[in-house]
N, C-alpha and C positions, 0 to 999 in steps of 0.2 A: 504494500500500500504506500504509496507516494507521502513526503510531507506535505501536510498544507497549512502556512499560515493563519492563525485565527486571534481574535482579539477578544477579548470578554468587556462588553459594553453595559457600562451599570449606571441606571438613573434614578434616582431617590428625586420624588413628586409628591407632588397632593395625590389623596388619592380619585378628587375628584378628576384629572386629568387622566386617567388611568385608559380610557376607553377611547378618545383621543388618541390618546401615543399611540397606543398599539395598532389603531387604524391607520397610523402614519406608518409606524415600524414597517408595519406587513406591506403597503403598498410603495414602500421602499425598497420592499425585496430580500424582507428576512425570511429565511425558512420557521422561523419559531422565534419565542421569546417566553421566557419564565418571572411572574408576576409574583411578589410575597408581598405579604404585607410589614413597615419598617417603623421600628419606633428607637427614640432615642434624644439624646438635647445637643444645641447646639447655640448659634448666633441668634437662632428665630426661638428659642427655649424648647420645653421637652416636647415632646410629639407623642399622642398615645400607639398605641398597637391595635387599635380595633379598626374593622376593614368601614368605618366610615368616613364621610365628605372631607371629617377634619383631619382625618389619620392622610400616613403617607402610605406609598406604597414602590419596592423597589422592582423593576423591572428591568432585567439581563438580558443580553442577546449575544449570544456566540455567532460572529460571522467574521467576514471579511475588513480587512484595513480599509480597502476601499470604502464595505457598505457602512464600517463604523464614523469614518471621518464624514459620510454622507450625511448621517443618521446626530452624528454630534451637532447639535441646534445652536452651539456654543455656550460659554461657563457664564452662569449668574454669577451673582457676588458672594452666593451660597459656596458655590462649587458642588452645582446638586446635579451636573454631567458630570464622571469620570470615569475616560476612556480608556 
């Protein structure tokens, strides 16, 4: 089996935005992508764990340099893209 370059693409969001991205992801040409839900503190303070509007949620995509440099919408002030 050949090597192939891959990136692992991780985005920490509202989880309101969840259904959004992923409709973006896909017709950008992901094969897949893995959604958890993410909780923890930070600049914007703590964030719960429960899968609602207020909560975050993180969302992975294993693909390509190319599709991830596509896919990266560029860093907030958060740093809640990293590639």
């Amino acid at each position: 089996m050949p090597d192939i370059d891959r990136k692992l693409l991780t985005i920490i969001t509202e989880a309101l935005l969840e259904s959004e991205l992923c409709e973006t992801i896909d017709e950008m040409g992901a094969t897949g992508y893995t959604v958890t839900n993410a909780r923890g503190s930070g600049s914007r303070g703590v964030r719960d764990a429960g899968w609602t509007s207020s909560g975050n949620v993180r969302v992975e995509v294993v693909c390509s340099k190319e599709l991830s440099d596509a896919i990266d919408f560029g860093n907030d002030s958060a740093g809640s893209i990293a590639p």
